[in-house]
C-alpha positions in Angstrom: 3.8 -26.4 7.6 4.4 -23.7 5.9 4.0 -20.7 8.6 6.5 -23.6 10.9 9.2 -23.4 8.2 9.1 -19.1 7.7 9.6 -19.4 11.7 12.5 -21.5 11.2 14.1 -19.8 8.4 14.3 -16.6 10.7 16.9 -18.3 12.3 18.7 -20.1 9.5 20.0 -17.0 7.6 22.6 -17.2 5.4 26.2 -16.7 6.6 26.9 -13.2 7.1 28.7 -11.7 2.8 32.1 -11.0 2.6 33.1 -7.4 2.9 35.1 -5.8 0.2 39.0 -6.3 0.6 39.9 -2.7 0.2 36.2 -0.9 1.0 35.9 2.8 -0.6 36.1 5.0 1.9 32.9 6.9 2.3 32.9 10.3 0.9 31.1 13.8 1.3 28.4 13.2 -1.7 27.7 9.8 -0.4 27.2 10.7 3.1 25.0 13.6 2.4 23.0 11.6 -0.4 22.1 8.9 2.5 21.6 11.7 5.1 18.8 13.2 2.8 17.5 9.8 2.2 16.9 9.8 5.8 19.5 6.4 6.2 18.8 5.0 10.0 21.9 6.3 12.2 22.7 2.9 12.6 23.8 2.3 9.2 25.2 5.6 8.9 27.7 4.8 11.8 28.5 1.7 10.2 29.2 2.4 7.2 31.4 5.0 8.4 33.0 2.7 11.0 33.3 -0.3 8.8 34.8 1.7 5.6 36.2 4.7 7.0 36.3 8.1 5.7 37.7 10.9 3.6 35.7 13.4 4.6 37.5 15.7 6.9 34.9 17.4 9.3 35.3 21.4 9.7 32.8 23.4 11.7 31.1 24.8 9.2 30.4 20.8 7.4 29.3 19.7 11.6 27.0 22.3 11.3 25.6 21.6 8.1 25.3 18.1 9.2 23.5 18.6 12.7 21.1 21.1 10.5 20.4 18.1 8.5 19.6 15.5 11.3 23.2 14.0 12.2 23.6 12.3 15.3 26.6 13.3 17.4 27.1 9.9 17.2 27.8 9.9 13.9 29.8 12.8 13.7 31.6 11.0 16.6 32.7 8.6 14.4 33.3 10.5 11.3 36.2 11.9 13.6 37.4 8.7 14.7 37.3 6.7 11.0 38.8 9.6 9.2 41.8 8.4 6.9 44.5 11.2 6.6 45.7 9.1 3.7 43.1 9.6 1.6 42.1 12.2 -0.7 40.0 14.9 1.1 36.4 14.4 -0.5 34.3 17.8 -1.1 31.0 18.2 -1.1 28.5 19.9 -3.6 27.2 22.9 -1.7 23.5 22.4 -2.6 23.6 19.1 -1.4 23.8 20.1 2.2 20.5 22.3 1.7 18.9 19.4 -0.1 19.3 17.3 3.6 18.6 20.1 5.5 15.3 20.5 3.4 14.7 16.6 3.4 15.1 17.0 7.5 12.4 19.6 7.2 10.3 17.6 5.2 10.5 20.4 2.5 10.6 17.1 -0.2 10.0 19.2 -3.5 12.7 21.4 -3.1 15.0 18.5 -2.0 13.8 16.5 -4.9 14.9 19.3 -7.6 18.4 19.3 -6.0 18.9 16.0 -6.0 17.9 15.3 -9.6 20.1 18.3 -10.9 23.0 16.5 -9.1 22.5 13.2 -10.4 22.5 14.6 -14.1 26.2 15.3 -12.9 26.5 12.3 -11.1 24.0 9.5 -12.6 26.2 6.5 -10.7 25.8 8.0 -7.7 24.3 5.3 -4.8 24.3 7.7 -2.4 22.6 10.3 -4.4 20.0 8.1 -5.8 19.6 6.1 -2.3 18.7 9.9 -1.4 15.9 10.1 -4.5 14.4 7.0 -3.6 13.4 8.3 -0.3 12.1 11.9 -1.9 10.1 10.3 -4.4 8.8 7.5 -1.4 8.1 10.9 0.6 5.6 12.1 -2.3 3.7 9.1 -2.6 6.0 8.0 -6.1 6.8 4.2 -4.8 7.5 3.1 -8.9 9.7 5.7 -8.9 11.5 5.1 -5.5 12.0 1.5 -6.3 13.8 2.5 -9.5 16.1 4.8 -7.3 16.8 2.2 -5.1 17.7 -0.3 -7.5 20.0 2.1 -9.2 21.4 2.5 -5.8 21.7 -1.1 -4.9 23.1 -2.0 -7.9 26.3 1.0 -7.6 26.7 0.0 -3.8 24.9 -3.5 -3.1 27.4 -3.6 0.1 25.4 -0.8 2.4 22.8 -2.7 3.9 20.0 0.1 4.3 19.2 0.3 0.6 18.1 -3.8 1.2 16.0 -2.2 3.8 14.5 0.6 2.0 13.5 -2.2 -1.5 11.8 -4.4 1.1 9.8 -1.6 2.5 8.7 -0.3 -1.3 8.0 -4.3 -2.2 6.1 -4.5 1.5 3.8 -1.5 0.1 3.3 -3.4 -2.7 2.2 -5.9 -0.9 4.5 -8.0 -2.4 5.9 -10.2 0.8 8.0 -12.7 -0.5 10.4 -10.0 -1.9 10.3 -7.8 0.7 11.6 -10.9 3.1 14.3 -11.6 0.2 15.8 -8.3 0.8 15.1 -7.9 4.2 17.2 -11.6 4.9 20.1 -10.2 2.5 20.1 -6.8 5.1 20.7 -9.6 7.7 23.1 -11.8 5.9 25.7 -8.5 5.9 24.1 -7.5 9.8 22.7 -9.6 12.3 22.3 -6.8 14.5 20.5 -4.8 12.0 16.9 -4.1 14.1 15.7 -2.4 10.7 16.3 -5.3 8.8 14.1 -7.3 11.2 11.6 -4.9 11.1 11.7 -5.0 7.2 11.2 -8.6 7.8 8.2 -8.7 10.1 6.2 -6.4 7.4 7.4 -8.8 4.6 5.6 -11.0 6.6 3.1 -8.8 8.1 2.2 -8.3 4.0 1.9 -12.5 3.5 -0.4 -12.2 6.7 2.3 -14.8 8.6 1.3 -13.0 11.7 3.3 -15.0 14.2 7.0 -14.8 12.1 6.1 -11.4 11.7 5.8 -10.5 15.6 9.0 -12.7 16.2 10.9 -10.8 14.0 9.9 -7.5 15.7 10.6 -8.9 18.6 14.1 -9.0 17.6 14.2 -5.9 16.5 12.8 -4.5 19.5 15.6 -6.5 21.4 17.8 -4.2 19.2 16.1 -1.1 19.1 13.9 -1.0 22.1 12.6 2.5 21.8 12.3 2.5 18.0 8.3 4.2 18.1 7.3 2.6 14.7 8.5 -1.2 15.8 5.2 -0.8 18.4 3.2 0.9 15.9 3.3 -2.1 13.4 3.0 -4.3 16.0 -0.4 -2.8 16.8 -1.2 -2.9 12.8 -0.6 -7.1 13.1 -2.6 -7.1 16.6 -5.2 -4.9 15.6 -5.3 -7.7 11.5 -5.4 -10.3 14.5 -8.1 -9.1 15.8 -6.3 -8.4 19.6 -7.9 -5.3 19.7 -6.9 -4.4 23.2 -3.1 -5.3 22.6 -3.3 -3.2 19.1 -4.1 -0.4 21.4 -1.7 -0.9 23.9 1.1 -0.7 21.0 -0.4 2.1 19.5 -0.1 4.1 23.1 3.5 2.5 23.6 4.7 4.2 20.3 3.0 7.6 21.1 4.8 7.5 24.6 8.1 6.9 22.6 7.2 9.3 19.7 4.1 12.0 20.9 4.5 13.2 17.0 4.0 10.3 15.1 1.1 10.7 12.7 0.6 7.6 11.4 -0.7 6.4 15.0 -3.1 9.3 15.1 -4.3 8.3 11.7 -4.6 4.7 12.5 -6.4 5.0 16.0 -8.8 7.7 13.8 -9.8 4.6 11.3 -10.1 2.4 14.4 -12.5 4.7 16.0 -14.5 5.3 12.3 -15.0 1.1 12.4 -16.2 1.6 15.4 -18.6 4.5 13.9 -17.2 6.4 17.1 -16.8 9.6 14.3 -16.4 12.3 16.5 -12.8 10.4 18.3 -12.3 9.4 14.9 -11.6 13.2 13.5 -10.5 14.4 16.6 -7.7 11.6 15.5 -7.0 12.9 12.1 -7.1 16.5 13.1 -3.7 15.5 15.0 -2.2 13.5 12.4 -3.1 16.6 9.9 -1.6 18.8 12.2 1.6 17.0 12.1 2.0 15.8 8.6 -0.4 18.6 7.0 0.9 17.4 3.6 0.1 14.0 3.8 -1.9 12.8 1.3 -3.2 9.3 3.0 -4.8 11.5 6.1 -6.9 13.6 3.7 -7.9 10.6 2.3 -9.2 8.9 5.7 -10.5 12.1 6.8 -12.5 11.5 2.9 -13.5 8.1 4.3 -14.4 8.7 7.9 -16.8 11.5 6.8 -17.9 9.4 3.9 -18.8 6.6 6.8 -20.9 9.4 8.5 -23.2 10.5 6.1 -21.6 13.8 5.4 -21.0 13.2 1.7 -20.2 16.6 0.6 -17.8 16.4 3.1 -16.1 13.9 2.0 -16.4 14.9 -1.2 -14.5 18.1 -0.4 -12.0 16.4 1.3 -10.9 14.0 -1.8 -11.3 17.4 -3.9 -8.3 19.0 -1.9 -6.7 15.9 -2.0 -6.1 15.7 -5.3 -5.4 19.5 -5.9 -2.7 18.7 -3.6 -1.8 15.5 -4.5 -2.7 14.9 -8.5 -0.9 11.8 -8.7 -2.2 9.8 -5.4 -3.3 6.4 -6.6 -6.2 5.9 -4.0 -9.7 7.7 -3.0 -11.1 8.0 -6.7 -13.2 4.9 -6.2 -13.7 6.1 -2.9 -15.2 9.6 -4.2 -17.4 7.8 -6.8 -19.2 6.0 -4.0 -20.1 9.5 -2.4 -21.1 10.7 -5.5 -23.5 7.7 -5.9 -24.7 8.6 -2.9 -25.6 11.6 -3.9 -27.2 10.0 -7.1 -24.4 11.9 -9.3 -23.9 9.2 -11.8 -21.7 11.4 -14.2 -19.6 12.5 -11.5 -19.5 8.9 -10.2 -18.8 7.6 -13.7 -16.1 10.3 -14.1 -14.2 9.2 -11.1 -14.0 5.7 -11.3 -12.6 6.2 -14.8 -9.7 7.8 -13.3 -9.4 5.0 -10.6 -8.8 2.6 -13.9 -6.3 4.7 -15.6 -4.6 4.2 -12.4 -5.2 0.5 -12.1 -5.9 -1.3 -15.6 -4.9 -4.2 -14.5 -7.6 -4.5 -11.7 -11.0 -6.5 -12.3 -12.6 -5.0 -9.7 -12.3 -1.4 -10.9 -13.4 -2.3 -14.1 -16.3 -4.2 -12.6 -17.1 -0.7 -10.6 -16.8 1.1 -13.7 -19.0 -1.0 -15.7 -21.6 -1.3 -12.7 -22.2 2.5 -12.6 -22.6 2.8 -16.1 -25.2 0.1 -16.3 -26.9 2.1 -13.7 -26.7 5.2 -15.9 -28.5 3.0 -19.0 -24.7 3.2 -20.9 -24.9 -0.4 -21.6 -22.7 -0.8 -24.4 -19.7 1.0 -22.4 -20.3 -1.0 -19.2 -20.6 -4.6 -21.4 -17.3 -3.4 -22.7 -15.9 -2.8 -18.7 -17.0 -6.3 -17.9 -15.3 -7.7 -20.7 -12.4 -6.6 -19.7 -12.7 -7.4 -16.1 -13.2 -11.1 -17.1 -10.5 -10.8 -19.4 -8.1 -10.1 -16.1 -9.4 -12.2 -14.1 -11.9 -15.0 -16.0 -12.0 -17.0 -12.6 -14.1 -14.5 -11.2 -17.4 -15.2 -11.1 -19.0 -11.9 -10.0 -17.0 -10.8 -13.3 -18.9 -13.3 -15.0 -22.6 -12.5 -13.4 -21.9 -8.8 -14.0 -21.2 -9.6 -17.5 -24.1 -11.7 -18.1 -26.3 -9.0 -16.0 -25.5 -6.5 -19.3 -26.0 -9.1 -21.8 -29.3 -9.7 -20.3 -30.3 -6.2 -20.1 -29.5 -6.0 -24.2 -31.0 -8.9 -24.3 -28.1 -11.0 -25.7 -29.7 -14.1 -24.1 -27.5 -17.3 -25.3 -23.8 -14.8 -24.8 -25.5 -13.9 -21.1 -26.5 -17.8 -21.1 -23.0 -18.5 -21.5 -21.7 -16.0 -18.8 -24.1 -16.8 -16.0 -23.9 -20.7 -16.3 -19.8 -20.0 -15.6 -20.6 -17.8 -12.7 -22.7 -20.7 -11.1 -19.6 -22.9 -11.5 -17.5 -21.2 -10.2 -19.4 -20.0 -6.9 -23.0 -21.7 -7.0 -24.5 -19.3 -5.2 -28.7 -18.8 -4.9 -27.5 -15.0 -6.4 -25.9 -16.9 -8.9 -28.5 -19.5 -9.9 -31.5 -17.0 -9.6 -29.9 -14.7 -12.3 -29.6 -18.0 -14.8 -33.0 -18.7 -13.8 -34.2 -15.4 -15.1 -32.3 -15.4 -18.5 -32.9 -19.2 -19.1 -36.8 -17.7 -18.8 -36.0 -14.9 -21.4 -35.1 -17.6 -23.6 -38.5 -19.8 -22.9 -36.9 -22.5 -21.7 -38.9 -22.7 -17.9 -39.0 -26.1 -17.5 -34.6 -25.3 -16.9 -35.3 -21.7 -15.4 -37.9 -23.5 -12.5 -34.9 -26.2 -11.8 -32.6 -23.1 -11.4 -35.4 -21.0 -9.1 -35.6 -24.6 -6.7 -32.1 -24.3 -6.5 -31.6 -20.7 -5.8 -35.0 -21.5 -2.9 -33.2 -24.0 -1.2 -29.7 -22.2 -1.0 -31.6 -19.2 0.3 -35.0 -20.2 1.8 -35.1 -16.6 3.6 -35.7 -14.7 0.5 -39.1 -14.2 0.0 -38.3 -13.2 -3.8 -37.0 -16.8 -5.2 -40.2 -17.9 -4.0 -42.6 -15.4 -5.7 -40.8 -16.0 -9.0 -40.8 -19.8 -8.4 -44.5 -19.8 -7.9 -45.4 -17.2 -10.4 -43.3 -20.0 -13.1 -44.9 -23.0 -12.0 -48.8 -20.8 -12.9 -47.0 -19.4 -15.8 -46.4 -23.6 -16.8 -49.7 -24.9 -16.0 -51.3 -21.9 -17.9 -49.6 -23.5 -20.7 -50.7 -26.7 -20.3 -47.2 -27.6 -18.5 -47.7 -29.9 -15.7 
């Protein structure tokens, strides 16, 4: 029912907002601030056409705008909306660098303009809509969604910055807001193809695969050669598991865009599932090429080699990573695993400790954390990482059973009790009831440990070990005199 009424509501947007009586005309800063924040020409026209203009185009300013990735079209229209009533607007000279060096992809030294302006200028939408897409650019999404609030909230009326919050919240993989402001795009533009694509990942992120490729297929009615519409309709395809059609999308979008990297990096991870590694770096290599500072292609390259075997490989790759990127929030845990593989506990140990100051929040990370220092005999610290997993998340049961796995180790039988017999209900598993069986056995109580061995047996008949322990228990009993 509930994937038949997200269909539905595609369709039963809310009537389009009431413009502003007397709109502000749009003036030099704000131009340039969305221009930097790489605002889709669409909107920029618009905007432009809807509000008008005070900024009176010379040939030096149509220079400095086609340096910084102006359509004609736009600058089409800047002619035709220009109001000679209004007061001429004038524009900060380093801001038309900052867009030229945003066009560039030169983000740093766009970035430190930016911010020195909006110390000037700290209402600024356009100049913040502009730092929400620098700090998006260097990985910074907390701090881009902040921007973009700040922008939002100055102008709510310019639709792209409705665009730009869903496609933060869709990176958080929060879906249900990225649809909120995806539909509010749409309530102010029903012709807004970017606003339909910002709804298909909102829905792409809630896994509502078939809303998701309806509402690209608007946008594609809209924007039929827009080369990132085909590339996350391969990412749905490729989730759906129409390999062949994921493909087909991917090939569309490089035929429309030969330079788009994050097709090259997706078709290399295809080809490393596929443990086709050679393809697979070939891939990356081309993505690297174009986007050499990207930190998420380092990372796969980190992965696919880590897939291979090549562990000092990948190890070097997740090295120069993070000496380029020291703030990336992904690949620690990654890089632990190739140290383990290596049998570097320390190293290991050391890296999945940064991957929880990036995440505290996240159970499993703590569960990784505690499991490689159980491994390294540091029992006290990992009980401590368990503990806090099942303090985030005490429905887990494989929090629970790692938990109890320490406790048992320092032979804290009736806490481990306690721990494994709440893993069992909440995923009676043979794993589950084998590990009771064993500490109910620490604690002499075999008659309750052989019940728990049955159990395990008949969940898992295949493994030869729950029946070795079950036998070895019922000798151990009639030794005893137990019958």
């Amino acid at each position: 029912m509930r994937r038949t009424l997200v269909v539905l509501g595609l369709f039963l947007l809310p009537v389009p907002l009431v413009c502003a009586q007397n709109p502000v005309p749009v003036d030099c800063t704000h131009l340039l601030g969305w221009v930097t924040g790489r605002a889709s020409n669409y909107a920029l026209v618009n905007a432009v056409e809807h509000r008008g203009t005070s900024l009176r185009l010379t040939p030096a300013l149509n220079q400095q705008l086609l340096a910084a990735g102006a359509t004609t079209q736009l600058i089409d229209q800047l002619r035709r909306s220009w109001i000679k009533a209004s007061h001429p607007s004038t524009c900060p000279a380093s801001l038309s660098e900052a867009a030229a060096d945003s066009h560039n992809q030169q983000f740093d030294e766009a970035a430190q303009i930016v911010s020195a302006l909006l110390e000037n200028d700290p209402n600024n939408s356009g100049l913040h809509f502009a730092m929400g897409y620098l700090d998006q650019q260097q990985g910074d999404w907390d701090a881009a969604f902040d921007e973009y609030t700040d922008s939002k909230e100055a102008d709510p009326e310019f639709g792209e910055v409705h665009n730009r919050l869903a496609l933060v919240f869709y990176q958080g993989n929060d879906g249900d807001s990225a649809v909120g402001e995806a539909r509010t795009a749409l309530s102010m533009d029903f012709n807004d193809a970017e606003a339909y694509r910002m709804l298909a990942l909102g829905h792409y992120a809630n896994e509502q695969y078939e809303p998701a490729m309806n509402a690209f297929k608007e946008a594609l009615a809209r924007d039929p050669n827009n080369a990132d519409i085909y590339y996350e309709m391969g990412l749905v395809e490729r989730d759906e598991g129409s390999l062949d059609l994921a493909l087909q999308s991917f090939q569309k979008s490089l035929q429309l865009n030969p330079n788009h990297w994050q097709v090259h990096s997706t078709l290399g991870m295809l080809f490393a599932q596929e443990k086709q590694f050679v393809p697979a770096l070939a891939e990356l290599d081309k993505a690297q090429a174009l986007a050499p500072k990207e930190a998420s292609i380092r990372e796969n390259r980190g992965n696919v080699y880590f897939g291979e075997g090549q562990y000092d490989k990948a190890i070097a790759e997740y090295n120069e990573l993070y000496r380029l990127n020291p703030n990336w929030r992904h690949g620690h845990d990654a890089m632990a695993r190739a140290y383990v593989a290596k049998d570097e506990y320390a190293s290991a140990i050391a890296q999945m400790k940064l991957a929880v100051e990036q995440d505290p929040d996240n159970a499993n990370k703590h569960r990784a954390l505690g499991q490689l220092l159980l491994a390294a005999n540091h029992q006290a610290d990992a009980i401590s990482e368990f503990r806090t997993a099942v303090e985030i998340d005490p429905g887990s049961a494989a929090s629970h059973y790692s938990l109890g796995t320490g406790l048992l180790q320092t032979n804290q039988l009736p806490a481990a009790l306690v721990e494994f017999q709440e893993a069992v209900r909440l995923e009676p598993t043979a794993e589950h009831h084998y590990a009771l069986a064993a500490c109910l056995m620490n604690m002499g109580r075999d008659r309750e440990a052989l019940d728990e061995l049955q159990t395990a047996t008949r969940l898992d008949p295949t493994k030869q070990l729950y029946h070795a322990r079950e036998e070895e228990l019922i000798r151990i009993m009639r030794s005893g005199g137990m019958q």
